[in-house]
MIGUKE-288029 format. One line per 2 residues: number of its first residue (from 1); their letters; for each residue x, y, z of N, C-alpha, C. Coordinates in nm, 3 decimals. Example, Ala and Ser with C-alpha at 12.3 -4.5 7.8 and 13.67 -1.06 7.14 Angstrom:
BEGIN
1) AS) 1.319:-0.569:0.780:1.230:-0.450:0.780:1.320:-0.330:0.780 ~ 1.285:-0.225:0.708:1.367:-0.106:0.714:1.290:0.003:0.787
END
This chain:
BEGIN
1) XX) -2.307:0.168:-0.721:-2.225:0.213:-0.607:-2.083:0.243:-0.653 ~ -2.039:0.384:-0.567:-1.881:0.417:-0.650:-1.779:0.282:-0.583
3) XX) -1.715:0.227:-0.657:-1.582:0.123:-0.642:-1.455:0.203:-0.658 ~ -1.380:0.175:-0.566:-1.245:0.194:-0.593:-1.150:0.092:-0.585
5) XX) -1.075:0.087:-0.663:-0.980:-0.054:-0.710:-0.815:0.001:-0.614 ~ -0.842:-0.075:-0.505:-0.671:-0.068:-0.473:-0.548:-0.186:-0.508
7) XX) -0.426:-0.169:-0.574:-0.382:-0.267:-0.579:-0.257:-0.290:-0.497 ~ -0.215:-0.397:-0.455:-0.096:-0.384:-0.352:0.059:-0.447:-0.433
9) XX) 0.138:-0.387:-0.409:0.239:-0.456:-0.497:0.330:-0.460:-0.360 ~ 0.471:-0.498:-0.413:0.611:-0.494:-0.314:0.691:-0.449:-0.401
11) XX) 0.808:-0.572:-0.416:0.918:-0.499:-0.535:0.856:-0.507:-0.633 ~ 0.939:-0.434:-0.734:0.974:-0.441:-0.896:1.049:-0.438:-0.955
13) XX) 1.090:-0.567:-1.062:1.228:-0.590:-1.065:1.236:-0.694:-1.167 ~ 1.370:-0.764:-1.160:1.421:-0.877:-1.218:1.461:-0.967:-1.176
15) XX) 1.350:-1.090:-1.170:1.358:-1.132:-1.005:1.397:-1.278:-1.070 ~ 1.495:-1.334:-0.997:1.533:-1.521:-1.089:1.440:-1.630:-1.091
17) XX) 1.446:-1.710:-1.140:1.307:-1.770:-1.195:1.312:-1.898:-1.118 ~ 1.393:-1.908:-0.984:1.409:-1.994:-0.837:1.345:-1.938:-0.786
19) XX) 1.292:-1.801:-0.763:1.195:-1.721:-0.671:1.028:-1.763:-0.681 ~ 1.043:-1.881:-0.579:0.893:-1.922:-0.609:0.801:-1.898:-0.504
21) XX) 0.856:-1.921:-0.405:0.818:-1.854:-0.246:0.760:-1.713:-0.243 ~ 0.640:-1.710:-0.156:0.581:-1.534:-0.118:0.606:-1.483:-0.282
23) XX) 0.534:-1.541:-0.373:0.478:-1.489:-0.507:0.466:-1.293:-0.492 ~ 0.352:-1.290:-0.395:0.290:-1.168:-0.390:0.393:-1.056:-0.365
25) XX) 0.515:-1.122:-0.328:0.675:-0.976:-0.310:0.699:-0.912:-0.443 ~ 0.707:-1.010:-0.514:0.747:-0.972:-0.638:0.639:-0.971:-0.767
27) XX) 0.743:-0.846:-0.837:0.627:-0.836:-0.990:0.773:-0.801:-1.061 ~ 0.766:-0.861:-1.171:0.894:-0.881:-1.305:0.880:-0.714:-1.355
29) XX) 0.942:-0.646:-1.400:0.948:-0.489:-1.460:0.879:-0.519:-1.593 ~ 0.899:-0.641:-1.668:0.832:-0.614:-1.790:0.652:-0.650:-1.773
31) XX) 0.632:-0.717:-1.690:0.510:-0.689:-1.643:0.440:-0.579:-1.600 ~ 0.535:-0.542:-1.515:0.526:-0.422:-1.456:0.487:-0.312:-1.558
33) XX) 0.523:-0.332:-1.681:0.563:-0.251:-1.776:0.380:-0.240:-1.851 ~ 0.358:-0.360:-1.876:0.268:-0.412:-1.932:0.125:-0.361:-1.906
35) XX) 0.148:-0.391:-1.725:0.024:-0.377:-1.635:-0.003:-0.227:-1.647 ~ 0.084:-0.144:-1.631:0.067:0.035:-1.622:-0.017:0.071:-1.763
37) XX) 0.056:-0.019:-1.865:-0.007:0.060:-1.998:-0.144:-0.010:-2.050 ~ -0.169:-0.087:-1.972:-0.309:-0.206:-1.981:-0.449:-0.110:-1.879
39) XX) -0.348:-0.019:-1.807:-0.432:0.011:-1.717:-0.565:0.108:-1.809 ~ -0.452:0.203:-1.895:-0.490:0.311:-1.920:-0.597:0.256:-2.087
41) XX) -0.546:0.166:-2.129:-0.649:0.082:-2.203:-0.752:0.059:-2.216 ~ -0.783:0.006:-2.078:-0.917:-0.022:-2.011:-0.996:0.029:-1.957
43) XX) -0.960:0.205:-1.930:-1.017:0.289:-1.908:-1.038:0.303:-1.776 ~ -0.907:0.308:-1.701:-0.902:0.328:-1.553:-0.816:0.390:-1.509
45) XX) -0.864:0.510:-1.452:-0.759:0.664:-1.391:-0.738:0.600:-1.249 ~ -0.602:0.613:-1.274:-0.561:0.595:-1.119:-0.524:0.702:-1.024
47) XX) -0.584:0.731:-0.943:-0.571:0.850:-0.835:-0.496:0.769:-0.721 ~ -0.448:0.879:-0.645:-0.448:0.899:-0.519:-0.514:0.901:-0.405
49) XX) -0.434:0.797:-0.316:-0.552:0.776:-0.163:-0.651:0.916:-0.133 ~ -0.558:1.049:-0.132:-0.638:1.135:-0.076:-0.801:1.120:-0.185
51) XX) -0.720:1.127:-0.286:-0.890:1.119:-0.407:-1.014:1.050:-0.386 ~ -0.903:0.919:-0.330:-0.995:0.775:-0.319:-1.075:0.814:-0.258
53) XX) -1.037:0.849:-0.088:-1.106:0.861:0.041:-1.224:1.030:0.023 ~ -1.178:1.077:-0.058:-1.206:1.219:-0.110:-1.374:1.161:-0.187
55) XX) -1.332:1.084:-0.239:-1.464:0.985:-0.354:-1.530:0.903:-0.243 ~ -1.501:0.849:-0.206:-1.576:0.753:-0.142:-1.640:0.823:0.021
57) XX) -1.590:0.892:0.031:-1.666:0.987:0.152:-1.834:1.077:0.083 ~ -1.791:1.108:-0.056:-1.861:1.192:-0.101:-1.848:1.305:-0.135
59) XX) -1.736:1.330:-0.054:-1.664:1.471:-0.113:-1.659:1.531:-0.195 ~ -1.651:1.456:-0.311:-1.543:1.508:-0.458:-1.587:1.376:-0.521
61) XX) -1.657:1.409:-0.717:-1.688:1.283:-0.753:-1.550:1.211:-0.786 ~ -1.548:1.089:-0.815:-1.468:1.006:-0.827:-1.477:0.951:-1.026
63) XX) -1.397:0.941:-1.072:-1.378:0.925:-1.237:-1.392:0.791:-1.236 ~ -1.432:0.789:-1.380:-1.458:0.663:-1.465:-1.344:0.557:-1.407
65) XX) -1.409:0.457:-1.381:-1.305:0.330:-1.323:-1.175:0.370:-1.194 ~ -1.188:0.443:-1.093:-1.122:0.458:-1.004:-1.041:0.369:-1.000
67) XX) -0.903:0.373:-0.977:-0.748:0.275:-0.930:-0.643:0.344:-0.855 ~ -0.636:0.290:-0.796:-0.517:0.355:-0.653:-0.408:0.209:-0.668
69) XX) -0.247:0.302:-0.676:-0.159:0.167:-0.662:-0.058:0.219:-0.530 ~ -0.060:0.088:-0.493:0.019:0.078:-0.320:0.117:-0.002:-0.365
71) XX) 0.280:0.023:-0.287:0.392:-0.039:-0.272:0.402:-0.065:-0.101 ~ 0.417:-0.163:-0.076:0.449:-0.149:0.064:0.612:-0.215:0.100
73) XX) 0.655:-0.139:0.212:0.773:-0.174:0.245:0.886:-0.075:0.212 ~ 0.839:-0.040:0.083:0.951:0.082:0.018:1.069:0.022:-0.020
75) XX) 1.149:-0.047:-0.096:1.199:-0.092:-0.115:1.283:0.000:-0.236 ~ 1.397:-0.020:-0.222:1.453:0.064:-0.300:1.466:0.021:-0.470
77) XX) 1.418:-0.067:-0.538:1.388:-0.146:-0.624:1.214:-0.029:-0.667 ~ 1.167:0.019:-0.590:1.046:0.117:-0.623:1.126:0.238:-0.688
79) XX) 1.233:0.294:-0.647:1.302:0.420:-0.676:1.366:0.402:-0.868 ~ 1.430:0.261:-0.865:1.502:0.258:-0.980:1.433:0.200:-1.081
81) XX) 1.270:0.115:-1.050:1.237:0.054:-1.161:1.057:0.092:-1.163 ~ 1.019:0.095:-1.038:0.872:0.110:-1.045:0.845:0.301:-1.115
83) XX) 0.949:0.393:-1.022:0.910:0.530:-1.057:0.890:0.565:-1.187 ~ 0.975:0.528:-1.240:1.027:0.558:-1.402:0.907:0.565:-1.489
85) XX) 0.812:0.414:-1.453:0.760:0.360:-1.548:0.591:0.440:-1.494 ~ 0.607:0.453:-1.341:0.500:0.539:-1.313:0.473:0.658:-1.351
87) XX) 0.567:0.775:-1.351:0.607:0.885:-1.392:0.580:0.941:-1.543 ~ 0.635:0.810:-1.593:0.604:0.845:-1.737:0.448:0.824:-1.750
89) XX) 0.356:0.766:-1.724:0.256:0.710:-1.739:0.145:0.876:-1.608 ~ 0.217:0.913:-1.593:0.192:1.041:-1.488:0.065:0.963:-1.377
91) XX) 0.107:0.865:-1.283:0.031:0.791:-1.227:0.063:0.842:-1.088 ~ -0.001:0.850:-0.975:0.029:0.853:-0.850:0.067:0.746:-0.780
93) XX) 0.108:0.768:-0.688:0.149:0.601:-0.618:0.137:0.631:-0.440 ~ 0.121:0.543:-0.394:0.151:0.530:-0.197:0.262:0.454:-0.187
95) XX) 0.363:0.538:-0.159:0.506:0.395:-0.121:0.465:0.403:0.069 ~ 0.493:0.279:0.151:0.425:0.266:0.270:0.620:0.224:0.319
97) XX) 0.619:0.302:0.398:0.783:0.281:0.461:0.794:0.196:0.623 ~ 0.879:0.162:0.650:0.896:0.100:0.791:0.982:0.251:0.862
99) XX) 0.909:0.307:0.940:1.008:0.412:1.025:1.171:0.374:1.036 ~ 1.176:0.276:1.090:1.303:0.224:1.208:1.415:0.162:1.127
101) XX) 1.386:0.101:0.990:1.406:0.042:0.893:1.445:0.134:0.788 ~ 1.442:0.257:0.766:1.443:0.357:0.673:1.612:0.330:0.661
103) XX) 1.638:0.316:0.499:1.798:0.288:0.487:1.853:0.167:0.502 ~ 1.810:0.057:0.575:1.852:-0.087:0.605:1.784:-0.175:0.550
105) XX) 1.758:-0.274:0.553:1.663:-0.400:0.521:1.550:-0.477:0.538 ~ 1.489:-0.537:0.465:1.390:-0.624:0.523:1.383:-0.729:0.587
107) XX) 1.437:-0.738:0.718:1.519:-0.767:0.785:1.359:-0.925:0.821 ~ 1.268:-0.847:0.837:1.143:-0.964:0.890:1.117:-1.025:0.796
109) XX) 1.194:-1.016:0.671:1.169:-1.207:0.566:1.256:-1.268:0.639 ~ 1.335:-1.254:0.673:1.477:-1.361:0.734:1.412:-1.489:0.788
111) XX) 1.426:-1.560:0.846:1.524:-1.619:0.737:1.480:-1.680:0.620 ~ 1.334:-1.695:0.565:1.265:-1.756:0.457:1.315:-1.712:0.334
113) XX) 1.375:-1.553:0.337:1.400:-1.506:0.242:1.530:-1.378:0.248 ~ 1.599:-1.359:0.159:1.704:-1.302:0.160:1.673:-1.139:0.188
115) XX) 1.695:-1.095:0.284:1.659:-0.937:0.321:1.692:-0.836:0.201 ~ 1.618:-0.736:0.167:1.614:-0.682:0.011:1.673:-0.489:0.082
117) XX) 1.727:-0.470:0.015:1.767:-0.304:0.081:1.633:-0.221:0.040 ~ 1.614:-0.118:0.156:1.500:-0.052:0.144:1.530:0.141:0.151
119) XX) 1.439:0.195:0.127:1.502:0.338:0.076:1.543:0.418:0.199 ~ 1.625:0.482:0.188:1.686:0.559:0.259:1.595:0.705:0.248
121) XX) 1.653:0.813:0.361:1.590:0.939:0.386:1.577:0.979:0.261 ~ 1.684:1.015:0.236:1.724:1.113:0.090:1.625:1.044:-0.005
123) XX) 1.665:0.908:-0.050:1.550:0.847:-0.169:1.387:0.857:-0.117 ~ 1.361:0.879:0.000:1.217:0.912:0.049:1.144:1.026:-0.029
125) XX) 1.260:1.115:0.006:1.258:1.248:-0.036:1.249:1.297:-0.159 ~ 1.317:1.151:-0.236:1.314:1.202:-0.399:1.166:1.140:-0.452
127) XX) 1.168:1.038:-0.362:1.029:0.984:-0.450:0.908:1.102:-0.382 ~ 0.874:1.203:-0.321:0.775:1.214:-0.223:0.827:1.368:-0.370
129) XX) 0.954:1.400:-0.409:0.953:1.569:-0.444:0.912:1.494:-0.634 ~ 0.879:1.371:-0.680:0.845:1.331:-0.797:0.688:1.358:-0.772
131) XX) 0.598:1.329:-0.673:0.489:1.341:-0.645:0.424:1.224:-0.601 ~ 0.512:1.118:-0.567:0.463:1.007:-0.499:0.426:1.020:-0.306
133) XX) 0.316:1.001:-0.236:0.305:0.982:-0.157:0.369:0.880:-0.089 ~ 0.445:0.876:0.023:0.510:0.862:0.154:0.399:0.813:0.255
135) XX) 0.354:0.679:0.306:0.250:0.645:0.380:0.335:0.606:0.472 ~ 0.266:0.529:0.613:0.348:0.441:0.765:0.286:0.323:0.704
137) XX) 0.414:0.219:0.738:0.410:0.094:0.764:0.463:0.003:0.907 ~ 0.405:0.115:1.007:0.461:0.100:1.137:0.594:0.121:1.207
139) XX) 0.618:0.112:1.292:0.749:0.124:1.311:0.866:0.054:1.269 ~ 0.821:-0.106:1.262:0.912:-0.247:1.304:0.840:-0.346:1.220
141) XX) 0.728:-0.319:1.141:0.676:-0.459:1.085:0.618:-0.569:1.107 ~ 0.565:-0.491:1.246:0.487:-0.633:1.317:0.390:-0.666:1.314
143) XX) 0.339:-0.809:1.337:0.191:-0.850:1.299:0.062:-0.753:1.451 ~ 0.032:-0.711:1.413:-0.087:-0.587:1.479:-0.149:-0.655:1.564
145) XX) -0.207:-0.738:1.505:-0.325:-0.819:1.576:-0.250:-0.955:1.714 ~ -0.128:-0.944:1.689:-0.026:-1.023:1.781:0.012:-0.941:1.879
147) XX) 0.023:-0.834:1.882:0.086:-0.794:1.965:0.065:-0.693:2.044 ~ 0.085:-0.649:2.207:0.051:-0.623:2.293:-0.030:-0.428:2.310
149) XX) -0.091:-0.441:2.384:-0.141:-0.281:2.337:-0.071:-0.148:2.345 ~ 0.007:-0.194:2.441:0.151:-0.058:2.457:0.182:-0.040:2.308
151) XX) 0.225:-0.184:2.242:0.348:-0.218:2.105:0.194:-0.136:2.001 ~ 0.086:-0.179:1.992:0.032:-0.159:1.893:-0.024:0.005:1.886
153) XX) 0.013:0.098:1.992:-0.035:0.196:1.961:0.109:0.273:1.970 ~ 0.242:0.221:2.010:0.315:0.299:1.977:0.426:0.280:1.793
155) XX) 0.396:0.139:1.744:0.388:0.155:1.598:0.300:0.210:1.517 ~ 0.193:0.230:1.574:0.105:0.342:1.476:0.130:0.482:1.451
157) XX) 0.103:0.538:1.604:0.161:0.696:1.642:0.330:0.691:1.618 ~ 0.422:0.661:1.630:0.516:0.667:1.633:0.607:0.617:1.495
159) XX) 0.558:0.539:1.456:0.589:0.582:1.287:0.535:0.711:1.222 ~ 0.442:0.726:1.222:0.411:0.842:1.161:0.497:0.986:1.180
161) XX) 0.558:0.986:1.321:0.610:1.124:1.389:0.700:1.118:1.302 ~ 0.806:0.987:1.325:0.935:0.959:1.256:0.898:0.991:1.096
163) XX) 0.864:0.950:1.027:0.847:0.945:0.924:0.770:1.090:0.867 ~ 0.721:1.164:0.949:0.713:1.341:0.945:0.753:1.416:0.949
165) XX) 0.861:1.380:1.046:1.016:1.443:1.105:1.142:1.429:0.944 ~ 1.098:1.284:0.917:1.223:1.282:0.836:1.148:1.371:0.664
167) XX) 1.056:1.391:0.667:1.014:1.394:0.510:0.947:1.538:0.502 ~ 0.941:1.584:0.640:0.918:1.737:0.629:0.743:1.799:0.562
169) XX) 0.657:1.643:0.618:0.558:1.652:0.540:0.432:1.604:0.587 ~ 0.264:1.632:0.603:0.226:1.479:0.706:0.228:1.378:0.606
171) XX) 0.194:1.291:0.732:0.139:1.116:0.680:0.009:1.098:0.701 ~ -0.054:1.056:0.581:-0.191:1.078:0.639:-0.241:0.909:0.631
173) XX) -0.164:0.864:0.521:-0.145:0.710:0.534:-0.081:0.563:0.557 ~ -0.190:0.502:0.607:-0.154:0.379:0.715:-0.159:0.272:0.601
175) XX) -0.103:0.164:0.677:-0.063:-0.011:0.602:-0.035:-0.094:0.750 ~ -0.106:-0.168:0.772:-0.115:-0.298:0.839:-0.015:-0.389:0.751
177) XX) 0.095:-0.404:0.823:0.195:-0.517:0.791:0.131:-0.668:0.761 ~ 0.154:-0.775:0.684:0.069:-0.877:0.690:-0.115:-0.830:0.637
179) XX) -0.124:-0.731:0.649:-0.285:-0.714:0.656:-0.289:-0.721:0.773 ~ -0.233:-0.746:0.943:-0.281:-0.796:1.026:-0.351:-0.674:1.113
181) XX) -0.454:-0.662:1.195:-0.485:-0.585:1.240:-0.632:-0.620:1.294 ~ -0.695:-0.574:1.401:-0.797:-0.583:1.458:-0.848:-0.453:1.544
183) XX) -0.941:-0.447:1.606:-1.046:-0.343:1.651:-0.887:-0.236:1.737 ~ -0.818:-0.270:1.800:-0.702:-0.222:1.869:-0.623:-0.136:1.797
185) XX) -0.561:-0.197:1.667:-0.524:-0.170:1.562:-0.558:-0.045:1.465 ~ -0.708:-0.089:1.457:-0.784:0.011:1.370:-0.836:0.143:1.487
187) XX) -0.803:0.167:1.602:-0.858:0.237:1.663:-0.716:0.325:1.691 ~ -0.605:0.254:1.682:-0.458:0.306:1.781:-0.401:0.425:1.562
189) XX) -0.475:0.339:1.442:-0.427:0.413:1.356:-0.571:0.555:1.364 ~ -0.671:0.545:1.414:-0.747:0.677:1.411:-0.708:0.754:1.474
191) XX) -0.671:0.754:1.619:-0.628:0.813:1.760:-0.465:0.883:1.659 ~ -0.367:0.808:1.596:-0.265:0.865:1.536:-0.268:0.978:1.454
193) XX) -0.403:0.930:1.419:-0.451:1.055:1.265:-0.424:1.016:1.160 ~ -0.420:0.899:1.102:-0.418:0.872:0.988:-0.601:0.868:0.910
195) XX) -0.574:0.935:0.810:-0.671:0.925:0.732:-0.742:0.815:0.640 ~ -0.610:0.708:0.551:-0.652:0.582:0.526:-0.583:0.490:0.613
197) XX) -0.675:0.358:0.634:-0.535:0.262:0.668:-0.547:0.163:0.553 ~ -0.463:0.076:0.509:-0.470:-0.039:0.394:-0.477:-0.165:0.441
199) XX) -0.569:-0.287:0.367:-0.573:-0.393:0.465:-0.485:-0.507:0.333 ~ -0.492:-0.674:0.368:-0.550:-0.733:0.288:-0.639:-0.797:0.223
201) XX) -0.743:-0.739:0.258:-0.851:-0.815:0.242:-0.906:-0.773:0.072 ~ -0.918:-0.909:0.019:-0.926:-0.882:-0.138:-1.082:-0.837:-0.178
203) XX) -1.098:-0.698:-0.208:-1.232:-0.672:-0.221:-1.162:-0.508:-0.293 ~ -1.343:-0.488:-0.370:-1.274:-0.351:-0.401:-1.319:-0.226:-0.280
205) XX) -1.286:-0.118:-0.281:-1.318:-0.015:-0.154:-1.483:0.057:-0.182 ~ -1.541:0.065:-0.169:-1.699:0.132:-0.128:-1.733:0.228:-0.035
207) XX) -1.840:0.280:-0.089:-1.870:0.424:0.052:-1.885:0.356:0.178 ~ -1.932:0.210:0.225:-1.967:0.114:0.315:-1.841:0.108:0.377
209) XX) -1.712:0.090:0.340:-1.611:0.086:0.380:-1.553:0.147:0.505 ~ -1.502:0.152:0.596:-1.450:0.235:0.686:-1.320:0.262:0.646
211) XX) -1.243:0.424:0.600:-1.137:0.461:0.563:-1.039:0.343:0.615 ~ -1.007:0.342:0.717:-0.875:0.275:0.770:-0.890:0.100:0.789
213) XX) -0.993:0.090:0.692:-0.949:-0.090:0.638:-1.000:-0.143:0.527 ~ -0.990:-0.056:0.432:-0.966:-0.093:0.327:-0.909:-0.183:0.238
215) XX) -1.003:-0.267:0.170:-0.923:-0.365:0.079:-0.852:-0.324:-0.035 ~ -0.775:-0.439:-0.050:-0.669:-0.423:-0.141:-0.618:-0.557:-0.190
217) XX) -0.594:-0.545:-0.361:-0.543:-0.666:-0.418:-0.445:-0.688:-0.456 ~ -0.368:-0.811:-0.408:-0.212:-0.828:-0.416:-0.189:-0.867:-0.583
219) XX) -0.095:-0.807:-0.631:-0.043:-0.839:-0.773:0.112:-0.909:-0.707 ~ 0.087:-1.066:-0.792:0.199:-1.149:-0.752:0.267:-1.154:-0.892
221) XX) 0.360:-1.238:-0.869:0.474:-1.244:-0.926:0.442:-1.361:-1.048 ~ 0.319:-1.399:-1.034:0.305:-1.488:-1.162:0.173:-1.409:-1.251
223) XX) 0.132:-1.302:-1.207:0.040:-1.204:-1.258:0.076:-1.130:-1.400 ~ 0.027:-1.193:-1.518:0.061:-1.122:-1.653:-0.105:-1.000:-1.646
225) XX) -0.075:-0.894:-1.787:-0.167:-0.812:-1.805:-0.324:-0.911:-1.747 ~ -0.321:-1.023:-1.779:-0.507:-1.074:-1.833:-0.564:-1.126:-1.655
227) XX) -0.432:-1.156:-1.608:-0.447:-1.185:-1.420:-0.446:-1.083:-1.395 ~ -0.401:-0.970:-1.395:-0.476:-0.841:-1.298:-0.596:-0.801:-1.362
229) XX) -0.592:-0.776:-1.490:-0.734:-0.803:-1.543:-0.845:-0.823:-1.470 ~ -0.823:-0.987:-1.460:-0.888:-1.037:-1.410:-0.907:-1.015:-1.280
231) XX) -0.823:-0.992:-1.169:-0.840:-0.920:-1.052:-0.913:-0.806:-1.029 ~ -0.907:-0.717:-1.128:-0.980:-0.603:-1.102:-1.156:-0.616:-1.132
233) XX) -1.172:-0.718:-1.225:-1.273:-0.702:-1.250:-1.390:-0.821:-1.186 ~ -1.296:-0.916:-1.108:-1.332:-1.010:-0.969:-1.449:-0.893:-0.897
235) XX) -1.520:-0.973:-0.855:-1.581:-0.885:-0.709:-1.564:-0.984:-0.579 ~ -1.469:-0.991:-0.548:-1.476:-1.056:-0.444:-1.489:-0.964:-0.312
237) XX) -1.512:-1.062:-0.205:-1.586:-1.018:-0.072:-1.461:-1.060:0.049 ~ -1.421:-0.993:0.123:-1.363:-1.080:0.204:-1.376:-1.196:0.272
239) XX) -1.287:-1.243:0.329:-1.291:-1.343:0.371:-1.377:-1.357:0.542 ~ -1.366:-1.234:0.581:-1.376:-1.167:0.736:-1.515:-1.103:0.737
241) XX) -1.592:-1.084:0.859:-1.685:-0.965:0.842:-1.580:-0.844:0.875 ~ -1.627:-0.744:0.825:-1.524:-0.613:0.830:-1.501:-0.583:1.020
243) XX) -1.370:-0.524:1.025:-1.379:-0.488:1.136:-1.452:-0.302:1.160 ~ -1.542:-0.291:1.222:-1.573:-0.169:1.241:-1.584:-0.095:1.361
245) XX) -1.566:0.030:1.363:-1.525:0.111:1.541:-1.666:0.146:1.527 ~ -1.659:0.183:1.653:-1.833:0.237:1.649:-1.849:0.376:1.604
247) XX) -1.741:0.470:1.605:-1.793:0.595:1.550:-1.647:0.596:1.439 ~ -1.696:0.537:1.315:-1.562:0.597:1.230:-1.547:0.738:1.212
249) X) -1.617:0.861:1.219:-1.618:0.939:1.205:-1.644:0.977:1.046
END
């Protein structure tokens, strides 16, 4: 059966060695460094969501060892340390943005954690004209599955507009904040038009899959080359039975 390997990151950086809390935010640059050129080692092309969903529909075959890498949040720490190292390595990427948040902070670690600056229009723009995809990460960052049905179908649809408006481009992909999300959720990102959505659920992606909940594996902050390694080559199952609509289309 075709597999596709998604991995989820946050920042990338140089992060102090007090940062022990929410592991999964952070990945060190020389790791970072490590993991990109380990990839290509091991004999795994990393495409793009459209590819993924392109492969796993049936569309279009899918290459030796499929890998898709996700940033979520957008953080401007993706612009000065993750691109560079992607670019050179000619890799695709999904940076997943907060609409409302575009230019300000990560304001929903507070207070556990010190709010991190996140990319502005213009840096949207530079990462999206390098060839990195621009995905929604809702409007506001809220947990999906919490919150009310007005809130959950107007952070779906309504990030996306914003975030179309500002980048002059569509969005065809979705990110569940937290992973959180349920049948409401997964129905308010189809009705939007998004093509993937991203979950957390640690598994790799399959034709079985329904586009818009897709698993994905977090690379944390204590993750050297031989732990993602080892992640990728895990088969784990979620934890959940999948959530599914009745007509994914």
């Amino acid at each position: 059966m075709n597999r596709v390997h998604i991995l989820m990151y946050h920042r990338v950086g140089d992060f102090p060695g007090r940062v022990k809390a929410h592991g999964a935010l952070y990945c060190h640059l020389p790791r970072f460094k490590a993991q990109m050129q380990m990839f290509r080692l091991l004999g795994y092309t990393v495409i793009g969501l459209d590819a993924a969903a392109a492969g796993l529909r049936g569309e279009a075959p899918l290459p030796a060892r499929p890998l898709v890498l996700t940033f979520d949040d957008a953080y401007v720490d993706f612009l000065a340390n993750a691109a560079p190292v992607l670019h050179a390595h000619g890799y695709p990427a999904t940076v997943y943005a907060v609409s409302s948040l575009v230019g300000k902070t990560s304001e929903w670690v507070a207070p556990e954690l010190e709010p991190a600056p996140l990319m502005n229009a213009a840096q949207l723009r530079e990462i999206q004209s390098m060839g990195f995809t621009v995905g929604s990460h809702t409007v506001s960052h809220p947990r999906l599955a919490q919150a009310d049905d007005a809130r959950v179908v107007a952070e779906t649809r309504d990030s996306r507009h914003a975030l179309e408006d500002l980048l002059g481009a569509p969005v065809r992909h979705f990110c569940y904040p937290y992973g959180s999300h349920d049948l409401r959720a997964v129905e308010a990102a189809a009705a939007a038009g998004y093509l993937t959505g991203t979950t957390c659920e640690r598994a790799a992606a399959t034709p079985a899959d329904d586009l818009l909940t897709l698993p994905r594996k977090a690379v944390a902050r204590g993750d050297d080359v031989f732990g993602v390694a080892w992640k990728l080559l895990a088969k784990n199952t979620p934890k959940r039975p999948p959530i599914r609509r009745a007509d994914p289309g």
